[in-house]
PQR file with spaces between the fields and no chain letter, atoms N, CA, C, O and H, PARSE charges and radii, in Angstrom:
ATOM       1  N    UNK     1      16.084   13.838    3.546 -0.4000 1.5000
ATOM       2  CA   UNK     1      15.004   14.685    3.129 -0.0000 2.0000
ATOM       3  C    UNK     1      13.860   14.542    4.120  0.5500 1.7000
ATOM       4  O    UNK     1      13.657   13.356    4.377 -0.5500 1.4000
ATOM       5  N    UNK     2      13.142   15.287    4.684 -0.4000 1.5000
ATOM       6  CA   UNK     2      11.943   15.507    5.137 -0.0000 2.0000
ATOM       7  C    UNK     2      10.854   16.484    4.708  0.5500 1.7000
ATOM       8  O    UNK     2      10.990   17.499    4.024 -0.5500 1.4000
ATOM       9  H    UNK     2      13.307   16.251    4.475  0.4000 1.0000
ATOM      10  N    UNK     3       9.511   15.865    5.361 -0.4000 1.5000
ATOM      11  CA   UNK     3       8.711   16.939    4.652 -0.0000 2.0000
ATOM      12  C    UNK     3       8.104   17.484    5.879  0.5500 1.7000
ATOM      13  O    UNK     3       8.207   16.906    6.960 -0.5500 1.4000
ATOM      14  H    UNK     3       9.401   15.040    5.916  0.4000 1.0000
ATOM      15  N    UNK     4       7.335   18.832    5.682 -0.4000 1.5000
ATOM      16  CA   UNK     4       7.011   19.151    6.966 -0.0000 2.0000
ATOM      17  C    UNK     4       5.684   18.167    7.438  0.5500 1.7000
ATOM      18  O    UNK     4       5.175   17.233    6.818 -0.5500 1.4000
ATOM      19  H    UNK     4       7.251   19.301    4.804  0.4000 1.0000
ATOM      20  N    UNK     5       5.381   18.647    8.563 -0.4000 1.5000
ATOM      21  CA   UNK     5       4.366   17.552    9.156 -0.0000 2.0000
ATOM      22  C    UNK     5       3.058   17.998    9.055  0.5500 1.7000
ATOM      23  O    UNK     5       2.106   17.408    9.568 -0.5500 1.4000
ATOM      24  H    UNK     5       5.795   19.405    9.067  0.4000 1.0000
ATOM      25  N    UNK     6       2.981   18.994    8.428 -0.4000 1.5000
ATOM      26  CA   UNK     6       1.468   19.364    7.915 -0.0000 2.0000
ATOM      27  C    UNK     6       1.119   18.507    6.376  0.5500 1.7000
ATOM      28  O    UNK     6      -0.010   18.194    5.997 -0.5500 1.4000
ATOM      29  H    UNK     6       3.754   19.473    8.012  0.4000 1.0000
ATOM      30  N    UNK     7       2.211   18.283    5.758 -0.4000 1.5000
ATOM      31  CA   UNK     7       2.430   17.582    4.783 -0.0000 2.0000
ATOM      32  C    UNK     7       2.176   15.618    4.920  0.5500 1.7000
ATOM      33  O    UNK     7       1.622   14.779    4.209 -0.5500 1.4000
ATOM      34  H    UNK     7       3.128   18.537    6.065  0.4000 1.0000
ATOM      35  N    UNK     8       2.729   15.593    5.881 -0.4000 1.5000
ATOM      36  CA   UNK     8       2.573   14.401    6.688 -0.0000 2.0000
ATOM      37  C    UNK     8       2.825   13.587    7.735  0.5500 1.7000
ATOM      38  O    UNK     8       3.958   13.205    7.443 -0.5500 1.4000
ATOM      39  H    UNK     8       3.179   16.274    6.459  0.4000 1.0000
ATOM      40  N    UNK     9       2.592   13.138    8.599 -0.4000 1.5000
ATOM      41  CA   UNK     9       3.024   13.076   10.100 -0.0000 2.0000
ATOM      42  C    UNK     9       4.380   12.860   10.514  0.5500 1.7000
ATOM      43  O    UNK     9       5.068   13.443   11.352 -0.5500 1.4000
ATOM      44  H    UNK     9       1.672   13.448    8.837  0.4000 1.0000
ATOM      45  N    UNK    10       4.719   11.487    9.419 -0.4000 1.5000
ATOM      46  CA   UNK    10       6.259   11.154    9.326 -0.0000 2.0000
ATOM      47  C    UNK    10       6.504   10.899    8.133  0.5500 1.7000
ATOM      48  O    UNK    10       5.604   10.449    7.425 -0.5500 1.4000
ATOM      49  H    UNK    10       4.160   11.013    8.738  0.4000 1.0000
ATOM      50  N    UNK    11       7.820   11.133    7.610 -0.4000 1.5000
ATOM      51  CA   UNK    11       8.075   11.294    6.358 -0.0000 2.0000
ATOM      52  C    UNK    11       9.369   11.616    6.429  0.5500 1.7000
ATOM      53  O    UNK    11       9.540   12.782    6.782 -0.5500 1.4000
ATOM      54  H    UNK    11       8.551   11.499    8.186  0.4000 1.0000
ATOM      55  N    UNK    12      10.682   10.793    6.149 -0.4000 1.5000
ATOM      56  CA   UNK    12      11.908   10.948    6.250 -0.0000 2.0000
ATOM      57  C    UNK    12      12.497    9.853    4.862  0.5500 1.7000
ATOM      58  O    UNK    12      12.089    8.697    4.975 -0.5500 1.4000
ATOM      59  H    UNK    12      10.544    9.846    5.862  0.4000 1.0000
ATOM      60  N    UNK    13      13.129   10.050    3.980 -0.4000 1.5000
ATOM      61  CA   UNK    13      13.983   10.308    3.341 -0.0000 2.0000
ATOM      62  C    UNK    13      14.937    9.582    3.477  0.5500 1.7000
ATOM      63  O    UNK    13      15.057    9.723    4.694 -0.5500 1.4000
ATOM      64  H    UNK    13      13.460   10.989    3.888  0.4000 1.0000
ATOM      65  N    UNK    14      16.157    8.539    3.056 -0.4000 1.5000
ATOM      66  CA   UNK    14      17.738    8.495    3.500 -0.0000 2.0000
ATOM      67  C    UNK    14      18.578    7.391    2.625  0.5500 1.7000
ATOM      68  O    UNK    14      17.840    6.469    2.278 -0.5500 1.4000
ATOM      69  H    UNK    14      16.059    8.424    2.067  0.4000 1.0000
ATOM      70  N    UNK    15      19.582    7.286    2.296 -0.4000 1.5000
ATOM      71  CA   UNK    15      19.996    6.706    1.597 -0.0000 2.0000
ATOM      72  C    UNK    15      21.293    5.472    2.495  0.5500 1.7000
ATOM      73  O    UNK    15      22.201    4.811    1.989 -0.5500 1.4000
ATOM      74  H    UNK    15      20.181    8.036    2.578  0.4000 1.0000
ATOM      75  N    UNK    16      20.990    5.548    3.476 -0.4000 1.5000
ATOM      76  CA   UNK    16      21.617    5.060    5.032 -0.0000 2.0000
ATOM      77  C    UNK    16      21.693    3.664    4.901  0.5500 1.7000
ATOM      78  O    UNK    16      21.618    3.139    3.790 -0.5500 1.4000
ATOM      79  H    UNK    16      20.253    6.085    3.886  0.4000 1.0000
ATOM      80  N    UNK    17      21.812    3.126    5.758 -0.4000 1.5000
ATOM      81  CA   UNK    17      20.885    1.503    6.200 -0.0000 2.0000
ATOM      82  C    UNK    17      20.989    1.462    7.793  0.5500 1.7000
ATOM      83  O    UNK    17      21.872    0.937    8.471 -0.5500 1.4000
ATOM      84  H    UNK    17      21.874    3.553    6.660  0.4000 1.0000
ATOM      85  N    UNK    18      19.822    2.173    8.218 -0.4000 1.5000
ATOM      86  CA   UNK    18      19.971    2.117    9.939 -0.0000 2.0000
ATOM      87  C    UNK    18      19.524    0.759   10.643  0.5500 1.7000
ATOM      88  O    UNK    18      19.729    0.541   11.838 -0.5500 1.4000
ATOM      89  H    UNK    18      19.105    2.599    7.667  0.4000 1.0000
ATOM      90  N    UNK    19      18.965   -0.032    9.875 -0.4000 1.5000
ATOM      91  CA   UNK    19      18.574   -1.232   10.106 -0.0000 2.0000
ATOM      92  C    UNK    19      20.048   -1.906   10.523  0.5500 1.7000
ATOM      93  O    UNK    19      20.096   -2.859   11.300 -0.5500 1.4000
ATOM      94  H    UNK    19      18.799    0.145    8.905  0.4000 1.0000
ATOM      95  N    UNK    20      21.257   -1.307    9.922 -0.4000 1.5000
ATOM      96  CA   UNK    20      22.003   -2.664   10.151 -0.0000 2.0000
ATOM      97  C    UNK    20      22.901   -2.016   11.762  0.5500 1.7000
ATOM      98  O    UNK    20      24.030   -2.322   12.147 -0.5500 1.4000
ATOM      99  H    UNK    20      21.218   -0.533    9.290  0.4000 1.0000
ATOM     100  N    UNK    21      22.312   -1.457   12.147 -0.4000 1.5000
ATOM     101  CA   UNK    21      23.043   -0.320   13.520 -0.0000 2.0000
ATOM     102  C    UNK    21      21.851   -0.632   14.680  0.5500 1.7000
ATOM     103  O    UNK    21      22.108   -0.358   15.852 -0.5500 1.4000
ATOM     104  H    UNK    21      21.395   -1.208   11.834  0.4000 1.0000
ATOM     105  N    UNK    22      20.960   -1.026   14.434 -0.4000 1.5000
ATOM     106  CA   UNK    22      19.689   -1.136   15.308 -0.0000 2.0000
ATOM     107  C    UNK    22      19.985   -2.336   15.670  0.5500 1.7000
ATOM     108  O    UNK    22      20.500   -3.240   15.012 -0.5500 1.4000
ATOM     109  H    UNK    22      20.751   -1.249   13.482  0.4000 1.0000
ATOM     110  N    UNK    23      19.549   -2.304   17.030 -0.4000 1.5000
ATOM     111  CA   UNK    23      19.590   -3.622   17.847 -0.0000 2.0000
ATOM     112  C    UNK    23      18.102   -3.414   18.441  0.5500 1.7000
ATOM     113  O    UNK    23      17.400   -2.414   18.290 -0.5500 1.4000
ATOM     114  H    UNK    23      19.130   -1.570   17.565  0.4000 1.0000
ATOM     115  N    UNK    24      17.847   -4.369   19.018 -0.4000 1.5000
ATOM     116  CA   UNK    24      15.938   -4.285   20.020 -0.0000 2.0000
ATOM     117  C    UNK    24      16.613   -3.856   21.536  0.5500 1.7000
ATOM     118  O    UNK    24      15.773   -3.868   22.436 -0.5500 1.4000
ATOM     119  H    UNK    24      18.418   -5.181   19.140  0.4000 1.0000
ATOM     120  N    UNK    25      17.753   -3.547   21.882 -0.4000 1.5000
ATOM     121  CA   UNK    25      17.049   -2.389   22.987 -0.0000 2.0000
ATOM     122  C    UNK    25      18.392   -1.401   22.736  0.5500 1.7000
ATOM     123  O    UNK    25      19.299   -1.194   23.541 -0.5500 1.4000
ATOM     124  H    UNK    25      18.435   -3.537   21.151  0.4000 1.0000
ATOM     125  N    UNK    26      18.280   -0.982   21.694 -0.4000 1.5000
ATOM     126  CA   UNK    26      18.813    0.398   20.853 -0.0000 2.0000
ATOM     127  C    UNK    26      18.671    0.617   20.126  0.5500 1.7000
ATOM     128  O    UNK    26      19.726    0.838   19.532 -0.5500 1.4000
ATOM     129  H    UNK    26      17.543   -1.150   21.039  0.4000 1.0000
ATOM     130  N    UNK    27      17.382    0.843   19.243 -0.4000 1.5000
ATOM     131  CA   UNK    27      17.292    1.388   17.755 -0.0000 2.0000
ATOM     132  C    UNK    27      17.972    2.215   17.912  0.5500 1.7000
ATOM     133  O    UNK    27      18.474    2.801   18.871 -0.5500 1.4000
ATOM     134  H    UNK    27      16.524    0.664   19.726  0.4000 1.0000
ATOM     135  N    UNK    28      18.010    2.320   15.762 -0.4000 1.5000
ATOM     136  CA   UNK    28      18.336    3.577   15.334 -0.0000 2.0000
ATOM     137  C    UNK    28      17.430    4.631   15.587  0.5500 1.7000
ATOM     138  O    UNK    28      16.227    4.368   15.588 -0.5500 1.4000
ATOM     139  H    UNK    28      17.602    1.844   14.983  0.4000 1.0000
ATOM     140  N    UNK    29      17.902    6.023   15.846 -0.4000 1.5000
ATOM     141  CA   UNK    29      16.886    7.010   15.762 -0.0000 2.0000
ATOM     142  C    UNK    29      16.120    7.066   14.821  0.5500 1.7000
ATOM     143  O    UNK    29      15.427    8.041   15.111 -0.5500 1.4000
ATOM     144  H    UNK    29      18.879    6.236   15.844  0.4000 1.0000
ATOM     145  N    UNK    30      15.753    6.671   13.846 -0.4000 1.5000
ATOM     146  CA   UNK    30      15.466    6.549   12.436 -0.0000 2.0000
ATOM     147  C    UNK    30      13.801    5.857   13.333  0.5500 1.7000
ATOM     148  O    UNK    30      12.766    6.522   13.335 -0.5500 1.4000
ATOM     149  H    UNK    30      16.317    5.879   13.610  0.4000 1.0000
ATOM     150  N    UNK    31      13.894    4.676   13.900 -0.4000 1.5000
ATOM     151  CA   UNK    31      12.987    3.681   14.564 -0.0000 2.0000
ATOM     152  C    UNK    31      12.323    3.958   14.540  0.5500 1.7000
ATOM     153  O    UNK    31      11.281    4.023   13.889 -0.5500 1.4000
ATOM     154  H    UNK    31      14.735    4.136   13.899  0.4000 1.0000
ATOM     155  N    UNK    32      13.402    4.612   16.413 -0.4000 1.5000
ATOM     156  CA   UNK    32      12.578    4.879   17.342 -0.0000 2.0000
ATOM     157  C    UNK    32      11.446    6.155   17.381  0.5500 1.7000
ATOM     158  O    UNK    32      10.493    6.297   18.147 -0.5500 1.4000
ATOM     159  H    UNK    32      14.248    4.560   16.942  0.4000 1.0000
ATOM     160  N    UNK    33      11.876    6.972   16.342 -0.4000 1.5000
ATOM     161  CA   UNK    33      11.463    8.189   15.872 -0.0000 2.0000
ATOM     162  C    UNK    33      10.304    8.222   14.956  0.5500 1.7000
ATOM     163  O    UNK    33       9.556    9.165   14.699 -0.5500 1.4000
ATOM     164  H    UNK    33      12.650    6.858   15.719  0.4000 1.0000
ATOM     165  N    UNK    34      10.297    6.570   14.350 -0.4000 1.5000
ATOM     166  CA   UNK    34       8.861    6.248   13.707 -0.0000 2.0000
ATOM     167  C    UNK    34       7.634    5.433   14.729  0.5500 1.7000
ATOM     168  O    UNK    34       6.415    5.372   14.569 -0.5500 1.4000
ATOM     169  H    UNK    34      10.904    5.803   14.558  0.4000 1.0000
ATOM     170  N    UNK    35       8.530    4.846   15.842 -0.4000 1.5000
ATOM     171  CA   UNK    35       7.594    4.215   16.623 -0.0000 2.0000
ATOM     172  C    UNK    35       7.106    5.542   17.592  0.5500 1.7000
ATOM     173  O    UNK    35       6.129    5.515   18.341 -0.5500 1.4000
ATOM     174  H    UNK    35       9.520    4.896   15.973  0.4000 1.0000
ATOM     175  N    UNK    36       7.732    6.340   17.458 -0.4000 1.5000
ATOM     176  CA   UNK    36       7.126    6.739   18.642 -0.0000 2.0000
ATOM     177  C    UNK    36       6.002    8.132   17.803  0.5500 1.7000
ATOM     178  O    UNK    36       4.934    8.209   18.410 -0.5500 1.4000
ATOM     179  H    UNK    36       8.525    6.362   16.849  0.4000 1.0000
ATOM     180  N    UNK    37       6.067    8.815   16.991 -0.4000 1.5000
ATOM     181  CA   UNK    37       5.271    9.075   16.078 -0.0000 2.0000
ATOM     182  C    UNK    37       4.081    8.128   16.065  0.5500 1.7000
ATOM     183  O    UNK    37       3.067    8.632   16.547 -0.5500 1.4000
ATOM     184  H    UNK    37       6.935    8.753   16.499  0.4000 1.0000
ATOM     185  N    UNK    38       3.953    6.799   15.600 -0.4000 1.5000
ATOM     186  CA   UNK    38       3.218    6.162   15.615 -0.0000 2.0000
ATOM     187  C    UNK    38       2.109    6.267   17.020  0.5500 1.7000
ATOM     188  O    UNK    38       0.878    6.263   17.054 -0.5500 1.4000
ATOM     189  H    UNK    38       4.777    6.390   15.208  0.4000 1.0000
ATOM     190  N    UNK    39       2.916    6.341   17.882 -0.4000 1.5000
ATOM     191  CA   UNK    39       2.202    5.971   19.271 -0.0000 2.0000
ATOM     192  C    UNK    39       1.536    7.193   19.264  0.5500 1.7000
ATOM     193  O    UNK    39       0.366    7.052   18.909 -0.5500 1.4000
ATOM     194  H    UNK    39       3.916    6.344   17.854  0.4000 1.0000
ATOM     195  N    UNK    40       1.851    8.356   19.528 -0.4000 1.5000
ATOM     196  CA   UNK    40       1.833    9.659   19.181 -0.0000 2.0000
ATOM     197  C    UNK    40       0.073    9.402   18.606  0.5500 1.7000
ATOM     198  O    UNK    40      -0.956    9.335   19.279 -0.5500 1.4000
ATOM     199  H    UNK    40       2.801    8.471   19.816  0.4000 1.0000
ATOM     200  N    UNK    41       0.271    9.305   17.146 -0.4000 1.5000
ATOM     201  CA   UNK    41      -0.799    9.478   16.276 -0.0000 2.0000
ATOM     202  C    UNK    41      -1.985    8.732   16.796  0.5500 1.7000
ATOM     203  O    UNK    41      -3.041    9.316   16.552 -0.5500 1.4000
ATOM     204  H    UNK    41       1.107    9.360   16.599  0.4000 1.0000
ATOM     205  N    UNK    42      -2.114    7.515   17.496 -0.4000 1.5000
ATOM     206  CA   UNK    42      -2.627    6.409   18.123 -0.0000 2.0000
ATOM     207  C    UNK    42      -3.323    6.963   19.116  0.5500 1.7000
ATOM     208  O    UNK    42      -4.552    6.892   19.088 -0.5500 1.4000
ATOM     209  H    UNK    42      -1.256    7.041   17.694  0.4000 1.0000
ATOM     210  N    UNK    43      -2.761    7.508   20.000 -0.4000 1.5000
ATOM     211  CA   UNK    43      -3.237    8.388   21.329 -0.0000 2.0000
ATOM     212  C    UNK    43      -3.635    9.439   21.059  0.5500 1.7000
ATOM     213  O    UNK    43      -4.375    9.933   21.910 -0.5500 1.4000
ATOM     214  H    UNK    43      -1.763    7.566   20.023  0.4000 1.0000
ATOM     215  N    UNK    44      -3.391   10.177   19.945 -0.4000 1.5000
ATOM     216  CA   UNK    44      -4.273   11.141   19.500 -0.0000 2.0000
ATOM     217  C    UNK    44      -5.341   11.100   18.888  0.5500 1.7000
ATOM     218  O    UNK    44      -6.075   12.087   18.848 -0.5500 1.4000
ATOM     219  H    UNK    44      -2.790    9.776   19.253  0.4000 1.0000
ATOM     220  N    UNK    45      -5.612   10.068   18.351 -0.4000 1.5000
ATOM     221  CA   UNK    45      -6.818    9.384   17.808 -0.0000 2.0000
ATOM     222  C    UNK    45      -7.759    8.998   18.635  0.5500 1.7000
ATOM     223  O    UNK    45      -8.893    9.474   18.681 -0.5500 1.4000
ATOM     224  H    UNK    45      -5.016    9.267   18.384  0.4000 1.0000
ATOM     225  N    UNK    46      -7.283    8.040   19.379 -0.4000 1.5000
ATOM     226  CA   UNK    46      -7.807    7.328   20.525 -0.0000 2.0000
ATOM     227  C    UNK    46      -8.691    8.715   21.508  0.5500 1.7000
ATOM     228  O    UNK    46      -9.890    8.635   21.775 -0.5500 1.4000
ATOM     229  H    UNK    46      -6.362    7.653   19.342  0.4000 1.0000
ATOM     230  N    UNK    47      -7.941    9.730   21.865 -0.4000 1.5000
ATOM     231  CA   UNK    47      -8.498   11.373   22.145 -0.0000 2.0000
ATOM     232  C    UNK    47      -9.331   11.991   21.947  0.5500 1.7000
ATOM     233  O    UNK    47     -10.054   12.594   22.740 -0.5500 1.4000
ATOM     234  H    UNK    47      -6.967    9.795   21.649  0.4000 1.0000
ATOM     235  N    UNK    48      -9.359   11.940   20.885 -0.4000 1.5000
ATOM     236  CA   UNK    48     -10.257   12.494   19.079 -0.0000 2.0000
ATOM     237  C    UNK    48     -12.039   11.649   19.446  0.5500 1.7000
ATOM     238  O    UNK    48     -13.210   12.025   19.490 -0.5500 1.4000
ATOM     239  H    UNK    48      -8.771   11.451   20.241  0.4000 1.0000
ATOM     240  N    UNK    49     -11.202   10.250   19.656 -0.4000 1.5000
ATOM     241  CA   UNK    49     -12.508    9.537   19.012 -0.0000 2.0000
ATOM     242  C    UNK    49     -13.607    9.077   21.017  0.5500 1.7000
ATOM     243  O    UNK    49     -14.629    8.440   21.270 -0.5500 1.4000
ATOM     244  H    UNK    49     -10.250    9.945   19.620  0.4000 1.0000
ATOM     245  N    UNK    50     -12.674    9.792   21.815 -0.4000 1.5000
ATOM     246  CA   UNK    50     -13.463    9.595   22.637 -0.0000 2.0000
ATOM     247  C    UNK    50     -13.902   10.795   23.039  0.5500 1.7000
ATOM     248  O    UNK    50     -14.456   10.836   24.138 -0.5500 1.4000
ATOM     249  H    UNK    50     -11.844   10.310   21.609  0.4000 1.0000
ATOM     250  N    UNK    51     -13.739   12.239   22.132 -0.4000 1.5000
ATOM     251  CA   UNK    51     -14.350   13.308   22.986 -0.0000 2.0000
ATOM     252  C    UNK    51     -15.937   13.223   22.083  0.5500 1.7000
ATOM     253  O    UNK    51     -17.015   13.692   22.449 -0.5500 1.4000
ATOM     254  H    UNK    51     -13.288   12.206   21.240  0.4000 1.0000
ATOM     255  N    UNK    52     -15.691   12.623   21.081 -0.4000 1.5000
ATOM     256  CA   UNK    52     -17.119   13.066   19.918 -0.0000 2.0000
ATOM     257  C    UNK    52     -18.643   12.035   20.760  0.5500 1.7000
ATOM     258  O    UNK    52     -19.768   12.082   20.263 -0.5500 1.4000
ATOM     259  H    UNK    52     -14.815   12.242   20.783  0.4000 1.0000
């Protein structure tokens, strides 16, 4: 399940266990797809808060 991203930045759903498929230099897409969102939101902030 997902929701759209106006709804919220990340937001995924799953009944999986990608944790047990993830290694540290191969996450699951599941992760890497939250870390990098994360970074994402971070640097856009970081953007935000240095044009004001």
């Amino acid at each position: 399940m997902e929701l759209p991203t106006s709804a919220h930045p990340f937001y995924i759903a799953t009944q999986a266990h990608p944790e047990l498929r993830s290694r540290p230099g191969k996450p699951h897409p599941l992760f890497a797809g939250l870390a990098g969102a994360a970074i994402e939101r971070r640097e856009a902030a970081r953007l935000f808060a240095a044009t004001e």
